[in-house]
N, C-alpha and C positions, 0 to 999 in steps of 0.2 A: 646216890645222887639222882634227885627225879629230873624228867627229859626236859620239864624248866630249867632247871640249873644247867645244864648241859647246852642247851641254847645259848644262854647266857655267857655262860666261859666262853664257846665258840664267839661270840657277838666280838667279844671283848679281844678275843685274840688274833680274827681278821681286823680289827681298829688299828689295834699296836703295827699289824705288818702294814697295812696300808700306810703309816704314820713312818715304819721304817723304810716304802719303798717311797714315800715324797720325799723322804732325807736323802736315802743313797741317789736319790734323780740328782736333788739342789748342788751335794756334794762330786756327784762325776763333773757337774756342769760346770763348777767352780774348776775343778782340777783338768780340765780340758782345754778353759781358759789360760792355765800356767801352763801346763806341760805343751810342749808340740813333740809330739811322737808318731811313728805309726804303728800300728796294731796288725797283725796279720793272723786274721784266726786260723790256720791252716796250721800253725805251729803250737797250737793251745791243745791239751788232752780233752776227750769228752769226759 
């Protein structure tokens, strides 16, 4: 695989994440609006 190609798959697979982190934003934003919870990160594992 020449470092063309390699660029290129890179390119392509920051796109898809960028593309998957505007979905998970649109998606928590909708599910915030239903849910009323509260979150306590203190109780979350690292």
């Amino acid at each position: 695989m020449t470092s063309t190609e390699k660029i290129a798959n890179a390119k392509k697979r920051i796109n898809e994440l960028k593309r998957l982190i505007k979905y998970w934003d649109n998606s928590e934003e909708k599910n915030i609006n239903k849910i009323d919870f509260e979150f306590n990160n203190d109780e979350v594992a690292a």
